[in-house]
N, C-alpha and C positions, 0 to 999 in steps of 0.2 A: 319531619316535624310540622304540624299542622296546628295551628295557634287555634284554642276557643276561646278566644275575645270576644267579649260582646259589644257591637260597635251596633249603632240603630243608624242604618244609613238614612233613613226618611229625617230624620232627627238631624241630624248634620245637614243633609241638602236644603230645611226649610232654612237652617241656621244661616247657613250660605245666600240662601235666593233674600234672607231678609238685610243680607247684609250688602246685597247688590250684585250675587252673581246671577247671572244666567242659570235659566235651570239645567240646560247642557252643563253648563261648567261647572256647576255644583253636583250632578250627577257625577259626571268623569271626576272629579276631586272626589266622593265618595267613593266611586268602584276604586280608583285607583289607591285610596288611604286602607280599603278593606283588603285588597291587594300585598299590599305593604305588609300589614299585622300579618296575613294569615299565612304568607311565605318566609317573614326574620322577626317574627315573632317567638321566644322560648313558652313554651310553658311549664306551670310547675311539673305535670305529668312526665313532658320532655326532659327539663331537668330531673327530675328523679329516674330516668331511664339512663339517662350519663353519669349518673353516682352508681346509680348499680353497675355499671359497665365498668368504669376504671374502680371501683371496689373488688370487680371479677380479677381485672388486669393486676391489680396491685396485689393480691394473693397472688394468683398463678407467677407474677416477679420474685413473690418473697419464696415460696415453695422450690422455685428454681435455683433462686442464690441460696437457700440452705440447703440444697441438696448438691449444687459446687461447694458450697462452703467444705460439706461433708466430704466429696471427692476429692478436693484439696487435702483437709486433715489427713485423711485415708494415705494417699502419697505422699505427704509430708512425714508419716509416723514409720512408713514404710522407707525413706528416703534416711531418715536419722535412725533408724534400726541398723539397713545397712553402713551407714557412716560410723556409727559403734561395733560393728564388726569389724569392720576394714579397722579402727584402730586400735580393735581389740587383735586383731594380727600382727599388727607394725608394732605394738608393744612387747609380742610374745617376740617378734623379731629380734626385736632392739636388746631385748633380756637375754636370748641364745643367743645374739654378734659382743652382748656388754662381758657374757659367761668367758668367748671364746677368747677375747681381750684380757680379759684378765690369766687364762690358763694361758695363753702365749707371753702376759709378761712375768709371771711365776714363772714359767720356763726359762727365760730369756735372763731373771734374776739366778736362778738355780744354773745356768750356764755361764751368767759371771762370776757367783761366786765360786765354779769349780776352775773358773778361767785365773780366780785372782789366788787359789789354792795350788793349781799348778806352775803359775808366775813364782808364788815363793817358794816354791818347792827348787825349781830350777833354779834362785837366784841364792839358794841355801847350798845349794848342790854346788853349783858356780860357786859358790865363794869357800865350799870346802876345798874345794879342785884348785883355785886358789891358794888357800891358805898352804895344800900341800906343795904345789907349787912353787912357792914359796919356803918353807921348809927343805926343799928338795934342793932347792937352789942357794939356801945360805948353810948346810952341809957340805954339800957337793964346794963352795967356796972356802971351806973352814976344816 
């Protein structure tokens, strides 16, 4: 960066020598002051060379994050696709294990109730067997 200031060194040094300097030292005070500006001096040209630069930067940033942004959505949409399968399967699961539970306790009922049809069948039995039993026994006395 190269400042164009315009600095009239002869105009300064007379300013100086009228003011008491030595014209060395007002020399060296001017080379040195032209020095100064024309190494940390901006100009507007400078400036407007670093606005177009981080303007370049600041696109090439945004272009970049939206094109993560994009690769993100992309595996994110892919990541919840398959997480809706996977519990589209553990629901198909849970419906054929809920199916099988239920035809095991339909069973498990249709085996009581044949459990609780043979108990009185036996205890009908038993107690005719009895009753004769009994019978056989106040005959047999009488």
């Amino acid at each position: 960066m190269t400042a164009q200031i315009l600095f009239n060194q002869l105009a300064y040094i007379d300013r100086l020598t009228r003011g008491g300097f030595s014209p060395e030292q007002a020399r060296a005070s001017a080379e040195a002051l032209e020095t100064a500006f024309t190494e940390s001096v901006a100009t507007k040209s400078d400036l407007a060379e670093v606005r177009t630069a981080l303007k370049q930067d600041i696109a090439e940033v945004r272009t970049e994050l939206k094109q993560e942004i994009a690769e993100v959505r992309t595996e994110l949409k892919q990541e919840i696709a398959e997480v809706r399968t996977e519990i589209a399967q553990v629901r198909t699961e849970l419906k054929q294990e809920i199916a099988e539970v239920r035809t095991e306790i339909a069973q498990v009922r249709t085996e009581i109730a044949q459990s609780k049809n043979d108990i009185l069948r036996w205890v009908f039995a038993f107690n005719l067997v009895l009753i004769g039993a009994i019978f056989g026994v106040i005959k047999f006395i009488h």
